[in-house]
C-alpha positions in Angstrom: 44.6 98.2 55.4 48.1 99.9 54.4 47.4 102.5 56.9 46.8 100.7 59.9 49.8 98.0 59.5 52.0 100.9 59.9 49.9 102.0 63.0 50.4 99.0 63.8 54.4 98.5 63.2 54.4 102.3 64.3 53.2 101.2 68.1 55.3 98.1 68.1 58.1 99.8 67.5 57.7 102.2 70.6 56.5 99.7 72.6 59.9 97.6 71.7 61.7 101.0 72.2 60.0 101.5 75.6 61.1 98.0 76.2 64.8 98.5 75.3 64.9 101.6 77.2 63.9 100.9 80.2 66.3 97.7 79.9 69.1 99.5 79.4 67.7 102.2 82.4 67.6 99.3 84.7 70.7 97.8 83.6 72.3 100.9 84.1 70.4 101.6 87.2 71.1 98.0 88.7 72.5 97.6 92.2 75.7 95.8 92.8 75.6 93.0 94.6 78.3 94.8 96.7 76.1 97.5 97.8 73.6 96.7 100.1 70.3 98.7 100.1 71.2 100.5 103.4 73.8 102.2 102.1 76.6 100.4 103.2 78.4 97.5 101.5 79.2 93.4 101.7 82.2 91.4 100.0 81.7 89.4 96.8 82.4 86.2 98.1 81.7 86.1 102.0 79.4 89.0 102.2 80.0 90.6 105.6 83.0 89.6 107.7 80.6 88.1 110.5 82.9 88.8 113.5 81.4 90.3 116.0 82.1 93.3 118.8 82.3 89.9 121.5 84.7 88.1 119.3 86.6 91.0 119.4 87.0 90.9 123.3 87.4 87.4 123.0 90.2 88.0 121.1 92.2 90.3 123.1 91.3 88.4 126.3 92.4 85.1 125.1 95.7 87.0 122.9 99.1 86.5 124.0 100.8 89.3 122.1 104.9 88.9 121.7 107.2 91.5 122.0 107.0 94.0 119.5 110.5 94.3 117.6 111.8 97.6 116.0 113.4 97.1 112.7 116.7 98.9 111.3 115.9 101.4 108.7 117.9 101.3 105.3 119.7 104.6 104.4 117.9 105.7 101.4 118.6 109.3 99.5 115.6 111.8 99.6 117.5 114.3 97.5 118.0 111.7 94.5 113.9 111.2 95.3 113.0 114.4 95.5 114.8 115.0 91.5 114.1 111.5 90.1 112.3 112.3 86.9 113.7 109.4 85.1 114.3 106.6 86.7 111.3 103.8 88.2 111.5 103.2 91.5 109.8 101.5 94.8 110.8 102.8 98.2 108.8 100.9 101.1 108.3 103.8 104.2 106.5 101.0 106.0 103.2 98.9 106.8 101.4 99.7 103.8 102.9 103.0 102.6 105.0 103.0 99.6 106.1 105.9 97.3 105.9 104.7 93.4 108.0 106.9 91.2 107.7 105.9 87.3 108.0 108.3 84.3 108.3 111.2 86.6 105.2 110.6 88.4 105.0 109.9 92.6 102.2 107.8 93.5 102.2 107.2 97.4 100.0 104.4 99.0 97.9 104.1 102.3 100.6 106.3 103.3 101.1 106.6 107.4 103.8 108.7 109.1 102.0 108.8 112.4 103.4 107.1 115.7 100.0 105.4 116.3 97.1 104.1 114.2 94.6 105.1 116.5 92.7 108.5 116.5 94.2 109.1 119.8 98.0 109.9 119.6 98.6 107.7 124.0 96.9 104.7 122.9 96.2 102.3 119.8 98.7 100.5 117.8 102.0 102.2 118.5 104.5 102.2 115.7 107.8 100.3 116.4 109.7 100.8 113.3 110.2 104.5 112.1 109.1 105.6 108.4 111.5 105.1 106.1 111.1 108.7 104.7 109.6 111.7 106.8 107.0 114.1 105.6 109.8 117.0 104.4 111.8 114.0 102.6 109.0 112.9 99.9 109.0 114.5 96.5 106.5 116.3 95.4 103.3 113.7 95.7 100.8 113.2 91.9 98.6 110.7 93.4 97.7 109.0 96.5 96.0 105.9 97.0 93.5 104.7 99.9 92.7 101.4 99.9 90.1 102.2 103.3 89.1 104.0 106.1 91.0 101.7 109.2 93.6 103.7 110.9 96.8 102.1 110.1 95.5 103.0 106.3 94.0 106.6 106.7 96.1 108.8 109.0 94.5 111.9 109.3 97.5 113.5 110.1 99.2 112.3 107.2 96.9 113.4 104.9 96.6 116.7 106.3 100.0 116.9 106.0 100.8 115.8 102.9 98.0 118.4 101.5 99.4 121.2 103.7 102.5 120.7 101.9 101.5 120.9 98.6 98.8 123.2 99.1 99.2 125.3 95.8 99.4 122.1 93.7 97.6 118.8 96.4 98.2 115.5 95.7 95.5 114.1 93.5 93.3 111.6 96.5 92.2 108.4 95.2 89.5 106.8 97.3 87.1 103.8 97.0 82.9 104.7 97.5 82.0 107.3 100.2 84.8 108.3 101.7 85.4 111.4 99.9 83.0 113.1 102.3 85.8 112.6 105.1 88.5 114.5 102.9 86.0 117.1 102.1 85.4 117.5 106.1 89.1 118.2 106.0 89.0 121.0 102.9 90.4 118.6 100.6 88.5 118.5 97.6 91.2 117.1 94.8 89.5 113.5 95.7 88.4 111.1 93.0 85.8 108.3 94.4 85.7 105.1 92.6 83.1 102.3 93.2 84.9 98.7 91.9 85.7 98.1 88.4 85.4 101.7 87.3 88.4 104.0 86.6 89.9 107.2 85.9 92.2 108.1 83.1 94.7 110.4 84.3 98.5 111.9 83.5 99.0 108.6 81.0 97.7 106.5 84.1 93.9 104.3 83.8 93.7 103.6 87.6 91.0 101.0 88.7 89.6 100.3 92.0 89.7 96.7 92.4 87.5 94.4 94.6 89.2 92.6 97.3 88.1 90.7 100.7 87.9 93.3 103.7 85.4 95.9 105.8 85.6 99.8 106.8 85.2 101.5 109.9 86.3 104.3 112.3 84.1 103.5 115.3 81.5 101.5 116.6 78.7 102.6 114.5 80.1 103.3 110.7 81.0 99.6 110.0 81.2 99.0 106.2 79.7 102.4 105.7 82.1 103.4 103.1 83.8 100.7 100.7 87.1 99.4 100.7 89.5 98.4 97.5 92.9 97.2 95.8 94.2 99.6 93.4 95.8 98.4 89.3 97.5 101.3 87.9 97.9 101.0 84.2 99.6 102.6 81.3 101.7 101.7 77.9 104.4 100.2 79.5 103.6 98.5 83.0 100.9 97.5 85.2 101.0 98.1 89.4 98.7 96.0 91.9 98.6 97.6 95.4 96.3 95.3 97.3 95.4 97.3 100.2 94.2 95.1 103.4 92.4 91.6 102.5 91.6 88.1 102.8 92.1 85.7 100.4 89.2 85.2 98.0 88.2 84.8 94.9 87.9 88.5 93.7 92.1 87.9 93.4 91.5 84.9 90.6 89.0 87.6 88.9 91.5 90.1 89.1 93.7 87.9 87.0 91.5 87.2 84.6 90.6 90.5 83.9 94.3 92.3 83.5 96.3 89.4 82.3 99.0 89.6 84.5 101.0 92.3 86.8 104.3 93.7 86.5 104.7 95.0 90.1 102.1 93.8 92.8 101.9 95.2 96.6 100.6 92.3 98.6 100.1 92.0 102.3 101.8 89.0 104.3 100.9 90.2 108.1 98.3 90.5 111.0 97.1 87.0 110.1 96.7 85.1 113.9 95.0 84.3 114.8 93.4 82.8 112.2 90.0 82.1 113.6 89.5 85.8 114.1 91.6 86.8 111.0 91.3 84.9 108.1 88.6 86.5 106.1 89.9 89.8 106.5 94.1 89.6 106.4 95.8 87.2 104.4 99.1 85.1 105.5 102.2 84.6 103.9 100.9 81.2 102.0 97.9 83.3 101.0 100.0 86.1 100.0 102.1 83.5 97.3 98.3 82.2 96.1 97.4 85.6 95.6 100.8 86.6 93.6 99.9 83.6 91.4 96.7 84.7 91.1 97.3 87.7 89.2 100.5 86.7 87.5 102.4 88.9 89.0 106.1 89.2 87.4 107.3 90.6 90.9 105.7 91.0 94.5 106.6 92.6 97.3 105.7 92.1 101.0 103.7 95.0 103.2 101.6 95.2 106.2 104.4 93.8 108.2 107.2 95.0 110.5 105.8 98.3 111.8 102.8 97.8 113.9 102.3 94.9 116.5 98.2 94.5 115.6 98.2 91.1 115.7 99.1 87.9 117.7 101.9 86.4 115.1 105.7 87.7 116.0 106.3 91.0 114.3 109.5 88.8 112.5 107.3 85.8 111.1 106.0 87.3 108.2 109.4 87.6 106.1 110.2 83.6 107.5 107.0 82.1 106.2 106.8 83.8 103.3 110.3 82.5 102.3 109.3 78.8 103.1 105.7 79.3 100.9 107.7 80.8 98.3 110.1 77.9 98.1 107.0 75.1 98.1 105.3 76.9 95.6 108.5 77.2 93.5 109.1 81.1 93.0 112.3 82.3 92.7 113.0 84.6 96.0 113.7 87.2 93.0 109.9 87.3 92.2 108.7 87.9 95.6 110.9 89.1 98.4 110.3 91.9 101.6 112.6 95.1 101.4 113.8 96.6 104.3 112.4 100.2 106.4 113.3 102.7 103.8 115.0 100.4 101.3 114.7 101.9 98.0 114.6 99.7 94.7 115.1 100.3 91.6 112.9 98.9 89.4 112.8 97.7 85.5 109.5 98.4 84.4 
């Protein structure tokens, strides 16, 4: 009788170990709900921006686009950014391309130094405002960010650029889901592909990819074939948000809860109207302040404004209603403000 309760408790136990195991394989193994099972991907919130190739054409047939305005560059000093090794600063080049400098490190974001965002170099979005810094004038890059694959984010000739430059020692490429295979294309292979949520420890820095509200694609037939993101970059002292391109949702309140709050966040305020067509994928000014909120951010800055005319809102609005939601929702213009083309800041972080 002894003998065959412990056959007994012997075959329990491997069945409850089977059990467990193939638990944890499956919880491992579980799909996303981000990731759709043909390979591409869907929001958290709204799944696929539903707009569709006709409401695109609808769009531009019914859009009464204002005159694009070019914007007066600050004088900044690349020498003093080139041999910065000390001091925390934020220079904005434009749109969405900013070069970080803390503790000696240069991160760069979405960075674009092109004269279009368009793969063709006589038509697409032409760029009104110059970059506030040129290729020759950044320091030597760490890190770059992508937050997707759209062309005002990922300039090809930008990145080739910035890699050609550095070719004995490249910039480190960070990149959300599948869209390292379009750096590899290029020879670049220092690219580190993050899904959301997960992260990389690196140089004192835990970088996250970070869902947020938007969709991918280079053509007519890649749409939301490789994922999009926001990126937190973390160490001992200070906590960075760069947003990328998104609409309002959710995923921002998430972020918030997760992190705590932000020292430094990057947050879009342009390309909003008009809204019908716009809404779920670029935030306004209003949206912008819920977002800074959001993920208590100690201090915002305003991007994706001021460079390109891709949208129907004057290319001066942004700055205005961000100034008027700021004042309703009671934040001191101190905690979230716009720099100027090339403005550098020093920063206390």
């Amino acid at each position: 009788m002894g003998k065959t309760k412990s056959l007994l408790i012997l075959i329990l136990c491997i069945f409850l170990s089977d059990c467990l195991n193939s638990e944890n394989f499956a919880l491992k193994n579980k799909i996303p709900k981000h990731h759709l099972p043909n390979g591409s991907f869907q929001n958290n919130y709204i799944g696929s921006s539903d707009k569709s190739f006709f409401d695109l054409i609808k769009w531009r047939f019914e859009a009464e686009t204002p005159d694009p305005i070019t914007f007066p560059l600050a004088r900044n000093d690349p020498y003093y950014l080139k041999h910065n090794q000390t001091k925390s600063t934020l220079t904005w080049i434009g749109h969405a391309t900013f070069l970080i400098q803390y503790n000696g490190k240069n991160i760069l974001t979405d960075p674009h130094l092109s004269d279009r965002a368009s793969p063709l170099g006589f038509i697409g979005p032409k760029r009104y405002t110059p970059p506030g810094l040129s290729i020759n004038e950044l320091p030597h890059i760490d890190f770059v960010l992508i937050s997707h694959n759209h062309y005002d984010s990922l300039d090809q000739f930008t990145i080739e650029s910035l890699y050609e430059r550095q070719k004995e020692n490249p910039p480190l490429f960070f990149v959300p889901l599948k869209l390292k295979d379009w750096f590899l294309d290029l020879g670049i292979k220092s690219v580190i592909e993050l899904d959301w949520w997960e992260y990389q420890i690196l140089k004192g820095w835990k970088i996250y990819a970070v869902p947020v509200q938007h969709f991918s694609g280079r053509t007519l037939w890649d749409r939301n074939k490789t994922l999009w993101c926001g990126w937190v970059l973390e160490n001992s002292n200070a906590r960075i948000f760069f947003a990328g391109d998104s609409g309002y949702s959710k995923d921002f309140i998430d972020i918030g809860e997760f992190f705590g709050h932000m020292d430094l966040s990057l947050i879009p305020i342009g390309a909003y109207e008009p809204r019908w067509f716009m809404k779920e994928v670029h935030v306004n000014p209003e949206e912008a302040v819920r977002i800074h909120n959001d993920v208590n951010s100690s201090l915002s800055v305003g991007m994706h404004w001021g460079t390109f005319q891709l949208t129907d809102e004057p290319m001066d609005e942004p700055p205005i209603r961000l100034k008027d939601a700021r004042n309703s929702a009671g934040i001191n213009k101190d905690q979230f403000f716009v720099m100027q083309h090339g403005e550098t800041k020093n920063l206390n972080l």
